[in-house]
C-alpha positions, 0 to 999 in steps of 0.5 A, a space after each residue: 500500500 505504501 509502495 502504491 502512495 510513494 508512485 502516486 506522489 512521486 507522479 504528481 511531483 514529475 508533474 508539477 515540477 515539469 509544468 513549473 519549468 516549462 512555463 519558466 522556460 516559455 517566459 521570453 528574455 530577450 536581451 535588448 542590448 542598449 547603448 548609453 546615450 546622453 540625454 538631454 535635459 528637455 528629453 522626456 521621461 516618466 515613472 511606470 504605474 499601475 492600471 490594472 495591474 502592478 507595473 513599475 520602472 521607467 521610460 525614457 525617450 532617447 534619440 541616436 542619429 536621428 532616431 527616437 526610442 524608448 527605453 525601460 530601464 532595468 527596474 520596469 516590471 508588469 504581470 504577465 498576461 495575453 496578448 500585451 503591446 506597448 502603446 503610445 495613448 493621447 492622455 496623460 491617464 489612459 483609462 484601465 479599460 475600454 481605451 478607443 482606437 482613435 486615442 492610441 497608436 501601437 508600437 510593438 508587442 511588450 518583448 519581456 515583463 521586466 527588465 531593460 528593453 527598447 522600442 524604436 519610434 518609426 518616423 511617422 508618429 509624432 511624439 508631442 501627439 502623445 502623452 503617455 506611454 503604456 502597458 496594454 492588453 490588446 485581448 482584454 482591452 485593459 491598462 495593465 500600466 502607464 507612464 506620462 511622458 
């Protein structure tokens, strides 16, 4: 009888252990290799906060050569969750939930839930339209966290 306990525990732990590492292993980590730039004092710049969900960090607004980025620092940290992007929002506030297609332009698809990572502005989005950037779930339509700019 011990015997048939041990195998039975013995399968769940398999189990358990191995789904614990798989969904570790589907966490993507991208390493974003990032160049020091000197920004200027007018660069923007702002504080990750909660929406919906706890976020943290910061954004910053860098130029090389002509090209505008944003940055999240190594502190920048979200829930995991579907479906995520980072958009630019014409508000200082998105709201959590119900955001319209009309205030908000996407940038690409949030790479990693936390540390350093970089977003390119492509030439056609005008930054001083937009007054903050955030952390969205496209499937939900929610605001998981938001930085003003």
């Amino acid at each position: 009888m011990q015997w048939k306990h041990l195998v039975i525990l013995a399968i769940v732990t398999t189990v358990t252990i191995g789904c614990t590492r798989e969904e570790s292993s589907n966490q993507v980590d991208t390493q974003t290799s990032t160049t020091t730039t000197a920004t200027s004092p007018s660069a923007k710049a702002g504080n990750f906060q909660n929406g919906g969900h706890p976020t943290k960090g910061k954004v910053t607004v860098v130029t090389e050569q002509g090209k505008q980025y944003l940055e999240f620092d190594q502190n920048f940290k979200t829930d995991n969750g579907p479906d995520l992007f980072v958009i630019l929002h014409n508000s200082d506030a998105p709201p959590i939930s119900g955001i319209k297609e009309k205030d908000y332009v996407t940038l690409a698809p949030l790479q990693k839930i936390s540390g350093n990572q970089r977003y390119a502005l492509t030439t056609n989005i005008k930054l001083a339209n937009y007054k903050s950037v955030a952390i969205w779930c496209r499937k939900f339509n929610t605001t998981f966290g938001y930085a003003t700019l």
